[in-house]
MARRO-871866 format. One record per residue (C-alpha): z, y, x. Coordinates in steps of 0.02 Angstrom, whole numbers, plus 50000, padded with zeros to 5 digits. Layout:
// MARRO-871866
@z: Z; y: Y; x: X
...
//
This chain:
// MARRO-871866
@z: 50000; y: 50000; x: 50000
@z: 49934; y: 50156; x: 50078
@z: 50039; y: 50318; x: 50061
@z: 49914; y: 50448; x: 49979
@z: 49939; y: 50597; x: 50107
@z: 49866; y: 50721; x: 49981
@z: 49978; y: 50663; x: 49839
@z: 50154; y: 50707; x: 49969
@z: 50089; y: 50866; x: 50024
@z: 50051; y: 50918; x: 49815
@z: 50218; y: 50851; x: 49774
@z: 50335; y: 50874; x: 49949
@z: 50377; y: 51057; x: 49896
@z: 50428; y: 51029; x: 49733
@z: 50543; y: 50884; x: 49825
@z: 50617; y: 51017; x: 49928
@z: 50642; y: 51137; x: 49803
@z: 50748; y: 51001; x: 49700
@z: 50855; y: 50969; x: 49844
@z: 50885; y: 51155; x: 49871
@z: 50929; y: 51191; x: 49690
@z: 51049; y: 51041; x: 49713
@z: 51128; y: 51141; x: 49844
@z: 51134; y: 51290; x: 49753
@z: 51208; y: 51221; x: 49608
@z: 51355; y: 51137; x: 49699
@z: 51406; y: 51284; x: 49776
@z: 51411; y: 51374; x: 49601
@z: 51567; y: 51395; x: 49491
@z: 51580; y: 51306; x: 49321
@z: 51480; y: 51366; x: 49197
@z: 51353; y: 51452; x: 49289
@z: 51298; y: 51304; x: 49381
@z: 51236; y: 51205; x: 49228
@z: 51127; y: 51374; x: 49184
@z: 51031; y: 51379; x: 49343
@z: 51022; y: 51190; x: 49367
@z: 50926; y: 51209; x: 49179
@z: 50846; y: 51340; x: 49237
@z: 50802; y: 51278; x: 49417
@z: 50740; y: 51109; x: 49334
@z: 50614; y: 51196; x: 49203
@z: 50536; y: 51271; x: 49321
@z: 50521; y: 51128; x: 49442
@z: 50471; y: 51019; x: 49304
@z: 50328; y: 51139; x: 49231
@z: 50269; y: 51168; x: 49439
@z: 50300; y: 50991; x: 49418
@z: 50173; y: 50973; x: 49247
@z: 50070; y: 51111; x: 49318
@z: 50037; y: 51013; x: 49470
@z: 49986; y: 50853; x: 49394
@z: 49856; y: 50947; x: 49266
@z: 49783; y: 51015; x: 49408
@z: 49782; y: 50870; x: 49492
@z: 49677; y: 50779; x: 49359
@z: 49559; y: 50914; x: 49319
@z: 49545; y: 50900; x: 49539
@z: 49495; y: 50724; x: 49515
@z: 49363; y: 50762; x: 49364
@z: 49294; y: 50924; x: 49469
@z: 49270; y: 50779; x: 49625
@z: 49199; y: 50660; x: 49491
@z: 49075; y: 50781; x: 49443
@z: 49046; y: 50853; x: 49602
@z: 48997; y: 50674; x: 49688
@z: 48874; y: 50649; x: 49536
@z: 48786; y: 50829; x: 49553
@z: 48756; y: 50761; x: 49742
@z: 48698; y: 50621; x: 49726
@z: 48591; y: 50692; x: 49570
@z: 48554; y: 50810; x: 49710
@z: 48506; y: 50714; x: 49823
@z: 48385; y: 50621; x: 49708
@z: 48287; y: 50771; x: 49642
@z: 48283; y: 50803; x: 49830
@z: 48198; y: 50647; x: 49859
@z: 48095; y: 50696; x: 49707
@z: 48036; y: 50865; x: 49776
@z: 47997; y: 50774; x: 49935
@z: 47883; y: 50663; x: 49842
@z: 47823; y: 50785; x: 49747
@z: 47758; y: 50916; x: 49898
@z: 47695; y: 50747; x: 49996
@z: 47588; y: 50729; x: 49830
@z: 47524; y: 50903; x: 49813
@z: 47484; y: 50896; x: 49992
@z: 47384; y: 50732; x: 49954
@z: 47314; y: 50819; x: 49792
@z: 47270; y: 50977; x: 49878
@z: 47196; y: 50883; x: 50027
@z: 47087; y: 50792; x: 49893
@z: 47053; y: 50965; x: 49797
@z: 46988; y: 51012; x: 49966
@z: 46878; y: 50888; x: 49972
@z: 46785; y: 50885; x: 49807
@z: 46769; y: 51060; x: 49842
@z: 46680; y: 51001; x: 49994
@z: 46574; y: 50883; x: 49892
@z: 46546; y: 51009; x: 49754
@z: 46468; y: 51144; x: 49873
@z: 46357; y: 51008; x: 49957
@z: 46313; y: 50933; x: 49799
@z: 46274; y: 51137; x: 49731
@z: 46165; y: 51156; x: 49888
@z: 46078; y: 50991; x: 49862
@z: 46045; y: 51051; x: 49689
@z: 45968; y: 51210; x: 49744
@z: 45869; y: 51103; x: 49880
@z: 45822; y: 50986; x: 49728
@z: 45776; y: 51143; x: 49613
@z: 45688; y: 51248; x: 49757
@z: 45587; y: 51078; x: 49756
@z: 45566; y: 51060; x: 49595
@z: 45501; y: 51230; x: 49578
@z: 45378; y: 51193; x: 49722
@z: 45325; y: 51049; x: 49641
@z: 45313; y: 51166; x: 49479
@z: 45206; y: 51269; x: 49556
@z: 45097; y: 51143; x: 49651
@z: 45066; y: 51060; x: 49472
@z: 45029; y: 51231; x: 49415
@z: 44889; y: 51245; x: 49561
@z: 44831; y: 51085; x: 49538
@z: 44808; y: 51095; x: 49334
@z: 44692; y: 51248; x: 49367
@z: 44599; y: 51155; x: 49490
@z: 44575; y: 51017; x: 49368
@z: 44556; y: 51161; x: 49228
@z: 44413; y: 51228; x: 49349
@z: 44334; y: 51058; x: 49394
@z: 44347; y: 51012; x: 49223
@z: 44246; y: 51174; x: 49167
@z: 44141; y: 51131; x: 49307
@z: 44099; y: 50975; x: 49254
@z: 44074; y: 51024; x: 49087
@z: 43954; y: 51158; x: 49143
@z: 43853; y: 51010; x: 49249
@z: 43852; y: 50920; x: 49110
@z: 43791; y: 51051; x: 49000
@z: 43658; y: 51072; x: 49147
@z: 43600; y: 50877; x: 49147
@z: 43595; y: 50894; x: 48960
@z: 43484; y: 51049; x: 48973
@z: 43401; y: 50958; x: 49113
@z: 43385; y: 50799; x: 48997
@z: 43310; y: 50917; x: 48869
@z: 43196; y: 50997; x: 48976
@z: 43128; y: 50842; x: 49038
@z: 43086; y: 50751; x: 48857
@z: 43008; y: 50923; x: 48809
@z: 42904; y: 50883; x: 48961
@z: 42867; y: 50699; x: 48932
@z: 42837; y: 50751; x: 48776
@z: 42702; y: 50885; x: 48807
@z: 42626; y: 50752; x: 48947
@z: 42608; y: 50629; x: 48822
@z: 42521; y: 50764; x: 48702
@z: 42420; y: 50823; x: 48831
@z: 42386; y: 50644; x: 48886
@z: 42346; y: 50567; x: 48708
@z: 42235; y: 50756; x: 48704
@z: 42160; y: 50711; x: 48838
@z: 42128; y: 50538; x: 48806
@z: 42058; y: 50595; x: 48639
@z: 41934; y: 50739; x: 48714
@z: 41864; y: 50603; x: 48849
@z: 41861; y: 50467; x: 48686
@z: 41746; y: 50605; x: 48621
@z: 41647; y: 50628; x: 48778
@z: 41613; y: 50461; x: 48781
@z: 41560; y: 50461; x: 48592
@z: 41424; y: 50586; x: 48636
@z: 41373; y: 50532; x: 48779
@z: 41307; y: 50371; x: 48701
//
């Protein structure tokens, strides 16, 4: 059994104080005596009550304060976890930003392209616009061309069944 060291320095002055009021009273007269030994032991025994109250309310304040540290001392370990994972988080954030500005520039790349190839369509339907008008002017051309050239077979063969007529008549006339 362990003598509590805290509980005989709370309680040694109120131990004293009995013994001296024990003193005091003996050397008293009579009536007198019983007074301040009434007196004398009221007040010891409310320093007394006083002591013990406090004493307990002690032991609920150290209750209390041992739970708010270790409480403490877990929302500590919290908040450590917590800036380790907004350092993580902001390292990621860094890097989708990253990714986000090379994935804008490749998008510019891609529509720079795309407007090249835009415009390269562009040149290349008026080319085929202008081919195609070509084209249709050649063929407009070979048709005239076409026409043309039965209007001539047609006037040979006139002038050839003419002829062939006028020398039929020769002939006739001749005989």
């Amino acid at each position: 059994m362990a003598i509590d060291i805290q509980l005989i320095s709370d309680y040694a002055g109120l131990v004293v104080g009995l013994v001296v009021l024990l003193l005091a009273t003996s050397v008293l007269p009579g009536k007198i005596r019983w007074y301040v030994l009434t007196a004398g032991l009221a007040i010891i025994g409310y320093e007394f009550y006083v002591r013990m109250r406090n004493r307990k309310a002690l032991a609920a304040a150290d209750k209390a304060r041992k739970e708010l540290l270790a409480r403490f001392e877990a929302l500590e370990k919290h908040r450590k976890e917590l800036a380790e994972t907004v350092v993580k988080l902001n390292q990621k954030a860094a890097e989708l930003s990253e990714k986000n500005a090379r994935l804008e520039l490749e998008k510019q790349t891609l529509a720079q392209q795309g407007g090249d190839i835009a415009v390269k369509k562009a040149e290349l339907d008026n080319k085929s616009t202008a081919l195609l008008d070509e084209a249709g002017a050649v063929v407009n051309e070979i048709n005239n061309s076409e026409n043309l050239l039965q209007t001539l077979l047609a006037a040979k063969q006139a002038h050839e069944s003419l002829a062939g007529a006028g020398t039929a008549d020769v002939r006739e006339g001749g005989q």
